[in-house]
CHARMM-style PDB file with segment names, atoms N, HN, CA, C and O in Angstrom:
ATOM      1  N   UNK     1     163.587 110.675  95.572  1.00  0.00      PROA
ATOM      2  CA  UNK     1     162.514 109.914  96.187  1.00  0.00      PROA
ATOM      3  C   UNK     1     161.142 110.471  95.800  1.00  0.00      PROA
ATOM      4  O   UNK     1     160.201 109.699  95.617  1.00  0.00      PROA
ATOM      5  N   UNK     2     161.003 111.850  95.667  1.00  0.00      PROA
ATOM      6  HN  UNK     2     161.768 112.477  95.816  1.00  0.00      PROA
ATOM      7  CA  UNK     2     159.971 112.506  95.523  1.00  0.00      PROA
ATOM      8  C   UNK     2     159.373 112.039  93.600  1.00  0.00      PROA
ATOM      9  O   UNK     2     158.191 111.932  93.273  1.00  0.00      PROA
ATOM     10  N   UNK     3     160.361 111.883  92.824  1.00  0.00      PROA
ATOM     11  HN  UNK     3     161.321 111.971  93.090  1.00  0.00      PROA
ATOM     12  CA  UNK     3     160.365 111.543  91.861  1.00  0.00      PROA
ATOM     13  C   UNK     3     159.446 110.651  91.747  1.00  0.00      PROA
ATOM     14  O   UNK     3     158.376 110.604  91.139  1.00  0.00      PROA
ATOM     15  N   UNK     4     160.084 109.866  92.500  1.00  0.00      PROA
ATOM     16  HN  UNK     4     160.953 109.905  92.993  1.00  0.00      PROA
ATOM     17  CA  UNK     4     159.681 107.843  92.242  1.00  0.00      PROA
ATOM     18  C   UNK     4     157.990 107.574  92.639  1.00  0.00      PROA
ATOM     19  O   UNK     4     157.215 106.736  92.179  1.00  0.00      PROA
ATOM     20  N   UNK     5     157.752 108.728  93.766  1.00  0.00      PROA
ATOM     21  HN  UNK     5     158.381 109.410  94.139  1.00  0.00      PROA
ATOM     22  CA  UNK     5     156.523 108.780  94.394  1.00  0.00      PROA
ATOM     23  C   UNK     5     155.429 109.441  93.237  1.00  0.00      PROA
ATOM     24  O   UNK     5     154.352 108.956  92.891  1.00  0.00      PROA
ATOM     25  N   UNK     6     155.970 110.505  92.836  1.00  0.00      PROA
ATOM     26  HN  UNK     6     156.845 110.899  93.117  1.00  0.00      PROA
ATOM     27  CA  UNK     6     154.949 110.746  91.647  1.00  0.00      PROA
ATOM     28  C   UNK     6     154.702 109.256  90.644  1.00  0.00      PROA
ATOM     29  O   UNK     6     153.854 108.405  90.376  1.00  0.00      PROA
ATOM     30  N   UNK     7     155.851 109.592  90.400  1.00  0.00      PROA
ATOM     31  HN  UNK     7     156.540 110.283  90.618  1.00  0.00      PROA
ATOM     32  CA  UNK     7     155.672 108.201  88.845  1.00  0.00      PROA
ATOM     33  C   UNK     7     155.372 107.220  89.340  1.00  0.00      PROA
ATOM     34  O   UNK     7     155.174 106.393  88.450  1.00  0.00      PROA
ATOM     35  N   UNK     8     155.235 106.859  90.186  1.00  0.00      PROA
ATOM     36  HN  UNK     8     155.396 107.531  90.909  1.00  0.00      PROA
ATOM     37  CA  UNK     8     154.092 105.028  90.919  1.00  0.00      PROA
ATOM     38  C   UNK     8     152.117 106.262  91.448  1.00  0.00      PROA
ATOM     39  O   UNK     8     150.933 105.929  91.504  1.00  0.00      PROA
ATOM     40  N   UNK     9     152.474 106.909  91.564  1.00  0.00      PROA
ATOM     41  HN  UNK     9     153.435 107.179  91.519  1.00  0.00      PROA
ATOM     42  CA  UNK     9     150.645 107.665  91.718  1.00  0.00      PROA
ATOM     43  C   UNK     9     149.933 108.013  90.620  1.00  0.00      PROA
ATOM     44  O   UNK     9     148.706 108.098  90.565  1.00  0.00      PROA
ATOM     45  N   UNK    10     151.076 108.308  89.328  1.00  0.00      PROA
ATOM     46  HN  UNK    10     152.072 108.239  89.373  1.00  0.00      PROA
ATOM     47  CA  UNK    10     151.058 108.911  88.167  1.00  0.00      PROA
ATOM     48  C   UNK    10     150.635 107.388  87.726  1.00  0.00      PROA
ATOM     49  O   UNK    10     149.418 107.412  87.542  1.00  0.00      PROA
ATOM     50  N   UNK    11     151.049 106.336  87.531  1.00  0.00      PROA
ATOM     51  HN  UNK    11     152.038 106.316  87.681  1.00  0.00      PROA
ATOM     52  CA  UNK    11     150.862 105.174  86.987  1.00  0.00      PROA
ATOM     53  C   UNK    11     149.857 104.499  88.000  1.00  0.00      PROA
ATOM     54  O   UNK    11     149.205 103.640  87.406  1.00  0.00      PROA
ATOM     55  N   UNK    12     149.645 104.563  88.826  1.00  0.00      PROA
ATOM     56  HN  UNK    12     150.175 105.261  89.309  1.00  0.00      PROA
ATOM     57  CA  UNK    12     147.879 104.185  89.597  1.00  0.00      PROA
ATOM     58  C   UNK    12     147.141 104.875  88.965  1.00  0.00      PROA
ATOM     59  O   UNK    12     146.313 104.413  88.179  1.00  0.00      PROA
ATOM     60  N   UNK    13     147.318 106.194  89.210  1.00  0.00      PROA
ATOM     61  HN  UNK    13     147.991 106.569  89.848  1.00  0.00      PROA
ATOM     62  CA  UNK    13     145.593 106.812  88.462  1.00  0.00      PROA
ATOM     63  C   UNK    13     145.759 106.373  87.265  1.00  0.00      PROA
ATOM     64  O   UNK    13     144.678 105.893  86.924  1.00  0.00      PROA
ATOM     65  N   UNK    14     146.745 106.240  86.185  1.00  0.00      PROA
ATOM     66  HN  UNK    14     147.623 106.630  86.462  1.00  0.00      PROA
ATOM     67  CA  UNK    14     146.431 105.708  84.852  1.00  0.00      PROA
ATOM     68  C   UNK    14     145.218 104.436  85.493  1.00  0.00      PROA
ATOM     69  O   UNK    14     144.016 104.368  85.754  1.00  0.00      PROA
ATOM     70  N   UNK    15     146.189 103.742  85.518  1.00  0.00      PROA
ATOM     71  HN  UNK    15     147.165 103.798  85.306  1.00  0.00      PROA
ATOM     72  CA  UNK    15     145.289 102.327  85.944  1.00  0.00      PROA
ATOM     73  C   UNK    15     143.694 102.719  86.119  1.00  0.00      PROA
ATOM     74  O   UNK    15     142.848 102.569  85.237  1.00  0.00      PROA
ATOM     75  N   UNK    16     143.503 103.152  87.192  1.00  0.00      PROA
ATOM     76  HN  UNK    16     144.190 103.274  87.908  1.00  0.00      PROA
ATOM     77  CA  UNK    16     142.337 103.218  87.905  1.00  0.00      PROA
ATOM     78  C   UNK    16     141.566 103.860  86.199  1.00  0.00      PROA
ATOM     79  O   UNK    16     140.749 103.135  85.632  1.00  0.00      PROA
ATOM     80  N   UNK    17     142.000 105.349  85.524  1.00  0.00      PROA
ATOM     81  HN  UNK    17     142.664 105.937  85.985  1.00  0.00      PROA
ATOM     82  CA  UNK    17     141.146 105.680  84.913  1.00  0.00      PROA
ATOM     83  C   UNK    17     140.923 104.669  83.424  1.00  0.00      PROA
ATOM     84  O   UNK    17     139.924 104.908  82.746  1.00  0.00      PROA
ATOM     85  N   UNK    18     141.817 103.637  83.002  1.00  0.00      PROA
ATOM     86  HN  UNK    18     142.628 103.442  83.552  1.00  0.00      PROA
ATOM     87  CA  UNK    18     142.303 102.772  81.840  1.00  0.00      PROA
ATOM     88  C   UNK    18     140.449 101.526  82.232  1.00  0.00      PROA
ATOM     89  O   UNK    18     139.535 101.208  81.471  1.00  0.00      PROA
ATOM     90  N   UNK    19     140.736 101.167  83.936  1.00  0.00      PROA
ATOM     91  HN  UNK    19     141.479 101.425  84.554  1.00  0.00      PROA
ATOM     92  CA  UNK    19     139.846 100.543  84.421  1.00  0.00      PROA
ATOM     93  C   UNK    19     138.478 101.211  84.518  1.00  0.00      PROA
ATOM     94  O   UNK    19     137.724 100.312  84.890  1.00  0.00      PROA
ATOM     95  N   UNK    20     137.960 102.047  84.408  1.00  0.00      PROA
ATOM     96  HN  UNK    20     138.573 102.777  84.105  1.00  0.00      PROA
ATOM     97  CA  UNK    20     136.853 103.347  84.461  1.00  0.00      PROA
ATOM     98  C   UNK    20     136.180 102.821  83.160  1.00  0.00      PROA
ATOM     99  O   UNK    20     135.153 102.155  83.031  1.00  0.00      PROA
ATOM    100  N   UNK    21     137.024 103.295  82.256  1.00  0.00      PROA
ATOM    101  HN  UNK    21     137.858 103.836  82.360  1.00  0.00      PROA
ATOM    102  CA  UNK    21     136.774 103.354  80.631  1.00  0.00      PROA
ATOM    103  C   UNK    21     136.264 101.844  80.300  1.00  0.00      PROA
ATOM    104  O   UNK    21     135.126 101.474  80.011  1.00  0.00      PROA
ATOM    105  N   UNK    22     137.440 101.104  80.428  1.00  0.00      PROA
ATOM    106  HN  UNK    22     138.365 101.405  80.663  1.00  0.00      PROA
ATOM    107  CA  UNK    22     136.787  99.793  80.336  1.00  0.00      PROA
ATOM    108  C   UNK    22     135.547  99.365  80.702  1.00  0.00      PROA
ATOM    109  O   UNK    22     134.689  98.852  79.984  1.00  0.00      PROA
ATOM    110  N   UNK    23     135.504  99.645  82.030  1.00  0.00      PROA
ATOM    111  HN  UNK    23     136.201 100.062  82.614  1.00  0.00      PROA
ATOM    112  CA  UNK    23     134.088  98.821  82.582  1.00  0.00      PROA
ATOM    113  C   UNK    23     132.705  99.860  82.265  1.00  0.00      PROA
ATOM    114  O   UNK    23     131.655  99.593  82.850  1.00  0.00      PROA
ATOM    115  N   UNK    24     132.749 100.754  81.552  1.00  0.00      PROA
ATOM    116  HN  UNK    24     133.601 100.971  81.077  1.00  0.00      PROA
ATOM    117  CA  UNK    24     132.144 102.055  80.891  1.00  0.00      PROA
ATOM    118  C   UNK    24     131.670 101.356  79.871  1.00  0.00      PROA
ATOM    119  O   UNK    24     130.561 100.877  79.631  1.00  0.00      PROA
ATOM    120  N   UNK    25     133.108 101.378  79.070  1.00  0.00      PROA
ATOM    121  HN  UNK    25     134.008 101.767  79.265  1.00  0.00      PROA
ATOM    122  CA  UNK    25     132.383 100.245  77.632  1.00  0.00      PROA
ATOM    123  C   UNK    25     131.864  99.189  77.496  1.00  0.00      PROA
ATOM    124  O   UNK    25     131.083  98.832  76.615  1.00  0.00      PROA
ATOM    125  N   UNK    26     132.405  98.434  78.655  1.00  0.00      PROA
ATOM    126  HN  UNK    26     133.040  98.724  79.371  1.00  0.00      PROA
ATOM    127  CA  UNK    26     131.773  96.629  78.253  1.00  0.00      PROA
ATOM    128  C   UNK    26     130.149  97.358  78.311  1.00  0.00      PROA
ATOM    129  O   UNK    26     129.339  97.232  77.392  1.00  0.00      PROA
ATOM    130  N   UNK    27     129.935  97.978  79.332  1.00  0.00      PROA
ATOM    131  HN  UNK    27     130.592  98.081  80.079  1.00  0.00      PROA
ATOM    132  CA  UNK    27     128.533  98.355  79.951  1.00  0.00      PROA
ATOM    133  C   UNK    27     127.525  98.792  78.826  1.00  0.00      PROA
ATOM    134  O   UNK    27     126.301  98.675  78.766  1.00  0.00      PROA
ATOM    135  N   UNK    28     128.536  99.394  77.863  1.00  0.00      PROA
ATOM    136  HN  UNK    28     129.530  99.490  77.912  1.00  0.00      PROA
ATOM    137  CA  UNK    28     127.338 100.364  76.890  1.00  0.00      PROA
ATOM    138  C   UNK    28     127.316  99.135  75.676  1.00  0.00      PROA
ATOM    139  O   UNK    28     126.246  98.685  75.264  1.00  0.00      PROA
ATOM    140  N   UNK    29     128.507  98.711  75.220  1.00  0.00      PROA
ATOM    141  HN  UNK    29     129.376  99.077  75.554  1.00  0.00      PROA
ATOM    142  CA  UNK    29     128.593  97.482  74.488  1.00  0.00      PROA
ATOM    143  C   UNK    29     127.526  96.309  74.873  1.00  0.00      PROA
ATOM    144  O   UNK    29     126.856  95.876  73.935  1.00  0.00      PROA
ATOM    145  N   UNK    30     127.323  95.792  76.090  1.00  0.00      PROA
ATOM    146  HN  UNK    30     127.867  96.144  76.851  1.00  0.00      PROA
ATOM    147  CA  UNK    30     126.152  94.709  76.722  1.00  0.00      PROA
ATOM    148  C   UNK    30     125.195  95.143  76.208  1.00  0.00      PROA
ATOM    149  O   UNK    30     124.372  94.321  75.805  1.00  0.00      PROA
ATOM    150  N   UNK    31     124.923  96.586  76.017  1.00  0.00      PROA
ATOM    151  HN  UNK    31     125.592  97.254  76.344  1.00  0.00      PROA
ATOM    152  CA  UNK    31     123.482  97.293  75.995  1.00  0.00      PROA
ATOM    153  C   UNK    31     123.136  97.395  74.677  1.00  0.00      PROA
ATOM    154  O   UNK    31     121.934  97.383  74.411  1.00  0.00      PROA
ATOM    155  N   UNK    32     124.294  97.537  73.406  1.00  0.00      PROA
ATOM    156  HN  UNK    32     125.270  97.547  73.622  1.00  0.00      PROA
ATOM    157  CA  UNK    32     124.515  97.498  72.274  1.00  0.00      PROA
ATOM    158  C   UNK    32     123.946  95.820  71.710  1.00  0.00      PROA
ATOM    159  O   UNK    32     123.050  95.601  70.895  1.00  0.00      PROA
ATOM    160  N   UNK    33     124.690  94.931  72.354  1.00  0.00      PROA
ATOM    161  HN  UNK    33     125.418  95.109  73.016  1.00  0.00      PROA
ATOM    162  CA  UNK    33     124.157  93.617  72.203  1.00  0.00      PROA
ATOM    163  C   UNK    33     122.688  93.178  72.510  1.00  0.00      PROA
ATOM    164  O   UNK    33     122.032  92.437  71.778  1.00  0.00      PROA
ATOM    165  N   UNK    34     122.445  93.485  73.167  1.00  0.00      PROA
ATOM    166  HN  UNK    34     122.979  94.087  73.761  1.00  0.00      PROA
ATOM    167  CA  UNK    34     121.516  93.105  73.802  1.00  0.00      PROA
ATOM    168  C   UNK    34     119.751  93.861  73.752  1.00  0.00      PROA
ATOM    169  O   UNK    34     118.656  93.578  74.239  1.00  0.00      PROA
ATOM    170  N   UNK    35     120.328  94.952  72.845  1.00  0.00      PROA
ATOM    171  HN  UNK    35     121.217  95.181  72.450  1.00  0.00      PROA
ATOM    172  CA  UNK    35     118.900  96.083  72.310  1.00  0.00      PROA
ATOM    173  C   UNK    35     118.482  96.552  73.867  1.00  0.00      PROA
ATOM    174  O   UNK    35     117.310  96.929  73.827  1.00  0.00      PROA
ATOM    175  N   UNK    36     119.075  96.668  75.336  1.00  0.00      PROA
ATOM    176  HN  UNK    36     120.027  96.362  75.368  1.00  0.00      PROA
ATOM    177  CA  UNK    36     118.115  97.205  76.074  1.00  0.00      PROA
ATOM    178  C   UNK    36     119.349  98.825  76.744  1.00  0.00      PROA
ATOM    179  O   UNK    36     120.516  99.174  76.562  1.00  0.00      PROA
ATOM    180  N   UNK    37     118.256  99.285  77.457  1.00  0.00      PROA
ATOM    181  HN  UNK    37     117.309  99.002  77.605  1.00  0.00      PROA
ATOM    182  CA  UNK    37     118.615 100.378  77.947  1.00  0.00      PROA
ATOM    183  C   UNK    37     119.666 100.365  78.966  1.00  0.00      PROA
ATOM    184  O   UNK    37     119.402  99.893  80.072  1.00  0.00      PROA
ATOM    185  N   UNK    38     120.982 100.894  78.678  1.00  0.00      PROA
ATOM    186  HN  UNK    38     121.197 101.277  77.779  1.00  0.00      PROA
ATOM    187  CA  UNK    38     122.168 100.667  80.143  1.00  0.00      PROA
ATOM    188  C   UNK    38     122.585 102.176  80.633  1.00  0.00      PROA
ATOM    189  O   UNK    38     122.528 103.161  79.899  1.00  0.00      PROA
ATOM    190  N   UNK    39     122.905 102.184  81.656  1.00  0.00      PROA
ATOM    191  HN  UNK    39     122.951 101.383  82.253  1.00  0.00      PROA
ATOM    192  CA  UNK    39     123.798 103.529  82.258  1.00  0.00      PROA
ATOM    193  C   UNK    39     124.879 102.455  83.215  1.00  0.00      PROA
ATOM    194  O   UNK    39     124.811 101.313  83.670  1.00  0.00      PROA
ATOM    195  N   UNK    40     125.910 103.612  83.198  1.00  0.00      PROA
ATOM    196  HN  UNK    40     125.965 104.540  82.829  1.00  0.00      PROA
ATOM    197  CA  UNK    40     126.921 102.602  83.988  1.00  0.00      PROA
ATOM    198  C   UNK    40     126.933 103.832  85.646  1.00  0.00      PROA
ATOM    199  O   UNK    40     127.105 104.998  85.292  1.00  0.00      PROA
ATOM    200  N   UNK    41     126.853 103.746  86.468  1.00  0.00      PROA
ATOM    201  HN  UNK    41     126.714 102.799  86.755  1.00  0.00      PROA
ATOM    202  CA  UNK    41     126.950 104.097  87.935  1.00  0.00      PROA
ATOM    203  C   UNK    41     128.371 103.799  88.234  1.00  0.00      PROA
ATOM    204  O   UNK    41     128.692 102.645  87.953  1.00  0.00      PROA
ATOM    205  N   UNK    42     129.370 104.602  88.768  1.00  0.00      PROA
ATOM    206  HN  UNK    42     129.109 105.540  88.996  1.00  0.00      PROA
ATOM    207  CA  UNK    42     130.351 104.205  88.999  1.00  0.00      PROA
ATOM    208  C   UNK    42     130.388 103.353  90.615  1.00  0.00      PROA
ATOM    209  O   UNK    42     131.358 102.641  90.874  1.00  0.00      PROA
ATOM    210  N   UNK    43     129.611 103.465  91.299  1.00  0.00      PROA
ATOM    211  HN  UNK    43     128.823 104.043  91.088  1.00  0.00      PROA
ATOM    212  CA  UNK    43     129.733 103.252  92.504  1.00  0.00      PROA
ATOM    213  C   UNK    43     128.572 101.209  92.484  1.00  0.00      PROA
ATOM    214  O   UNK    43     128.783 100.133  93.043  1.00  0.00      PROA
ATOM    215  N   UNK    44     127.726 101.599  91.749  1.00  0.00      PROA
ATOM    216  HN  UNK    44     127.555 102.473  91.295  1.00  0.00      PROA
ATOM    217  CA  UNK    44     127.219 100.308  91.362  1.00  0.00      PROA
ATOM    218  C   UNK    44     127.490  99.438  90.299  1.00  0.00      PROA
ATOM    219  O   UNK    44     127.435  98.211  90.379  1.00  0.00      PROA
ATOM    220  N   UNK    45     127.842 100.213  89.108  1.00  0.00      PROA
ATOM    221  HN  UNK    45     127.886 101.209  89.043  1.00  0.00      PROA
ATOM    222  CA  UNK    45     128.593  99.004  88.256  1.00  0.00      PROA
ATOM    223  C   UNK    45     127.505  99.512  86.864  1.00  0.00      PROA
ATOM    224  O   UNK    45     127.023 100.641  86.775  1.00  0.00      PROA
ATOM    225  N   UNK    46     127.225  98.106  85.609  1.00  0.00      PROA
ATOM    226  HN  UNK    46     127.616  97.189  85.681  1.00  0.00      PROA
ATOM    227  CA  UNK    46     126.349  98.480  84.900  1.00  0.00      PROA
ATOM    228  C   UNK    46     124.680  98.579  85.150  1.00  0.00      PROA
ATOM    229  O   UNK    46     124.418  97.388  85.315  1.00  0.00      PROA
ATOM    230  N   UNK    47     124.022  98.952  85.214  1.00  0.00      PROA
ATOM    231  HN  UNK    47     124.235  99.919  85.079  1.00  0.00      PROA
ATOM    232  CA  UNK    47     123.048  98.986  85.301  1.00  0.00      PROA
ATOM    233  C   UNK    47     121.750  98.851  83.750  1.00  0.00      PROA
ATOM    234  O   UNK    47     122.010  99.365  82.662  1.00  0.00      PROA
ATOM    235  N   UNK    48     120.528  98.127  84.011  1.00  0.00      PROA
ATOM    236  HN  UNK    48     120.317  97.710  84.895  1.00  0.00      PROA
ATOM    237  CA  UNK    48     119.971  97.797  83.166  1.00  0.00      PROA
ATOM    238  C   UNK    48     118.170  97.760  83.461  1.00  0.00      PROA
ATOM    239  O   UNK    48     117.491  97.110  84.256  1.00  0.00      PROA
ATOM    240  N   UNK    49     117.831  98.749  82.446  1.00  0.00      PROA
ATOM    241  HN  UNK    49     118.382  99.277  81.800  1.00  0.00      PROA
ATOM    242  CA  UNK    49     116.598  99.191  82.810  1.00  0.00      PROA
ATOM    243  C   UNK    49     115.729  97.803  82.339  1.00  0.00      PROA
ATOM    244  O   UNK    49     115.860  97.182  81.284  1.00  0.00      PROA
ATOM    245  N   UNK    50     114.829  97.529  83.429  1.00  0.00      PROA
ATOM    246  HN  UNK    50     114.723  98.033  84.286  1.00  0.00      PROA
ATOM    247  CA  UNK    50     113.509  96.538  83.552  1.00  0.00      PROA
ATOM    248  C   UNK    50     112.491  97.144  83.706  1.00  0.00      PROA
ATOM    249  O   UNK    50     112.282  97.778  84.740  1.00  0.00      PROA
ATOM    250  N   UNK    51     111.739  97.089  82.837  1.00  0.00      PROA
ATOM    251  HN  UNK    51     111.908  96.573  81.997  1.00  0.00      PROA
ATOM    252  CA  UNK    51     110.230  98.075  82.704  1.00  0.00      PROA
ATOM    253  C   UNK    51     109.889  99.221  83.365  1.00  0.00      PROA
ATOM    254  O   UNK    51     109.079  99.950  82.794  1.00  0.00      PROA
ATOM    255  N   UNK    52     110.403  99.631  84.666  1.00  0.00      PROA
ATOM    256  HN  UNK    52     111.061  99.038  85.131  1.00  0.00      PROA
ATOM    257  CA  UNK    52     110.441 101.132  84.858  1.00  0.00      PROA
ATOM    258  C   UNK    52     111.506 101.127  85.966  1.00  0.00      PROA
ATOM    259  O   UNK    52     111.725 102.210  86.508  1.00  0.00      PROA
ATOM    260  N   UNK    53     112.015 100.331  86.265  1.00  0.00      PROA
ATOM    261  HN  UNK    53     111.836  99.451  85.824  1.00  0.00      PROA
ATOM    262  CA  UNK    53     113.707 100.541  87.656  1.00  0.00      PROA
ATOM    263  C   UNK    53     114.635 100.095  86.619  1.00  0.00      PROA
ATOM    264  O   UNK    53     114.603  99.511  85.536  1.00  0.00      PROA
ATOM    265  N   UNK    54     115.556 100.674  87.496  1.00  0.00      PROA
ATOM    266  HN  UNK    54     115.582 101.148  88.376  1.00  0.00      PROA
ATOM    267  CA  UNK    54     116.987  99.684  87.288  1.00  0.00      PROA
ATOM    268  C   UNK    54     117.619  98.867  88.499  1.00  0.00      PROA
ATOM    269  O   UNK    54     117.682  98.978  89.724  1.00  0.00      PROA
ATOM    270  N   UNK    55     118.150  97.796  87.299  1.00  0.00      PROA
ATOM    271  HN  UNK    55     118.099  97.706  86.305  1.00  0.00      PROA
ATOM    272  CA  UNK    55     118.506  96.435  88.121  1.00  0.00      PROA
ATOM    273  C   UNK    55     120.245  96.542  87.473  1.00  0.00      PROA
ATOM    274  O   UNK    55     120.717  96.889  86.391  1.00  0.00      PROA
ATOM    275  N   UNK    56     120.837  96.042  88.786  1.00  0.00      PROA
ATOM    276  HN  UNK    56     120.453  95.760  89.666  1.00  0.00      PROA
ATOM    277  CA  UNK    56     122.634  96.166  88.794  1.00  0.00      PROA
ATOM    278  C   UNK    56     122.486  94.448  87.486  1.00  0.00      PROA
ATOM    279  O   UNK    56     121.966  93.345  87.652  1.00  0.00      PROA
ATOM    280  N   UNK    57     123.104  94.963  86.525  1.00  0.00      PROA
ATOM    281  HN  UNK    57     123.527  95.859  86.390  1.00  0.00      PROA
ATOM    282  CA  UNK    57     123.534  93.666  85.286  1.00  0.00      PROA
ATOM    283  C   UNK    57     124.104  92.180  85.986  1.00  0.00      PROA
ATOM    284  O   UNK    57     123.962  91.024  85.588  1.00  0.00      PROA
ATOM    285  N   UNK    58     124.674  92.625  86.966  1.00  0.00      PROA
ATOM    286  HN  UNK    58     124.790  93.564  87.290  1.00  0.00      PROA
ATOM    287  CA  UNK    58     124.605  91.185  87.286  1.00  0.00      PROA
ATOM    288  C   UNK    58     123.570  90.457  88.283  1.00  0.00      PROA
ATOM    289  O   UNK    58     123.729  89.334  88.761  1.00  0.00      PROA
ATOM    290  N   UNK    59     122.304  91.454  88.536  1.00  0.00      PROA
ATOM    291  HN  UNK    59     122.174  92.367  88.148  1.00  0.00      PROA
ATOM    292  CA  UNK    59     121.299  90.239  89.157  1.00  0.00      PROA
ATOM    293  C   UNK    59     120.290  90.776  88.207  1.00  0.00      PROA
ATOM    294  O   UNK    59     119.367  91.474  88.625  1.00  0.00      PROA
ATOM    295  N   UNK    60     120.429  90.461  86.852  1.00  0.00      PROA
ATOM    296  HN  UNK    60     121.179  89.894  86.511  1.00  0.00      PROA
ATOM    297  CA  UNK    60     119.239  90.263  86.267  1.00  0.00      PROA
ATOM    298  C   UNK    60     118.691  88.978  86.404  1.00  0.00      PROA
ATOM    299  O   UNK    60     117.541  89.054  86.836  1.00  0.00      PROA
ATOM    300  N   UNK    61     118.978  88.094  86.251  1.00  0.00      PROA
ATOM    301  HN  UNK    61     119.912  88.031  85.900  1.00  0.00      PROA
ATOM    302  CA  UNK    61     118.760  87.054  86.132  1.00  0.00      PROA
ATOM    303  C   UNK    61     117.649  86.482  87.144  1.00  0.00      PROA
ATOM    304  O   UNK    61     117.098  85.381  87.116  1.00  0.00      PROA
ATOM    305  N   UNK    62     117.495  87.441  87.958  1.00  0.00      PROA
ATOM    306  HN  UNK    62     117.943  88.335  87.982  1.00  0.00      PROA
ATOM    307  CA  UNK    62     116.760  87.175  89.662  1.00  0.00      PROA
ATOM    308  C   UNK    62     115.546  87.967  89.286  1.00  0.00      PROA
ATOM    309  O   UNK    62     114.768  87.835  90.230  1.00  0.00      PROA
ATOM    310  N   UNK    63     114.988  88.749  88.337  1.00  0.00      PROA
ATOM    311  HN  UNK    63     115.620  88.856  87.569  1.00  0.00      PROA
ATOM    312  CA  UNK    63     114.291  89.795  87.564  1.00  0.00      PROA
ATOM    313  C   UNK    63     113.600  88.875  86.644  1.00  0.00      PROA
ATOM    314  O   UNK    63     114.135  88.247  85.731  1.00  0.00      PROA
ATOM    315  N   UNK    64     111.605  88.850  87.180  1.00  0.00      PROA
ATOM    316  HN  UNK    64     111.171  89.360  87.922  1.00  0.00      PROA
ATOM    317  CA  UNK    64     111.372  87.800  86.279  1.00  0.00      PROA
ATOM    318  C   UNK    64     111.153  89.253  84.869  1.00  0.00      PROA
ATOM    319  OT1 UNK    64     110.901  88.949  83.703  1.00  0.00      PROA
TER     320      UNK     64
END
């Protein structure tokens, strides 16, 4: 039983860190496309510098 419990926690944290990386790259990739400045925040997501703050990538659009 103790087995089975590792190898399903062992295969979550994969997940979780497979999901990290990913949303890491799209983030630096957007920033690659797009010529502007990104950091990714794990707790906020991508982030994208507007003339001296940063704005979370998905409400730029609300950013004249």
């Amino acid at each position: 039983m103790k087995r089975v419990l590792i190898i399903v926690a062992s295969i979550i944290l994969l997940i979780i860190l497979i999901n990290a990386v990913a949303n890491r790259a799209t983030c630096y990739w957007y920033g690659y496309q797009t010529e502007r400045e990104t950091q990714y925040g794990p707790l906020v997501g991508c982030m994208v510098k507007v003339r001296d703050h940063w704005v979370p990538r998905n409400e730029l659009r609300t950013q004249p």
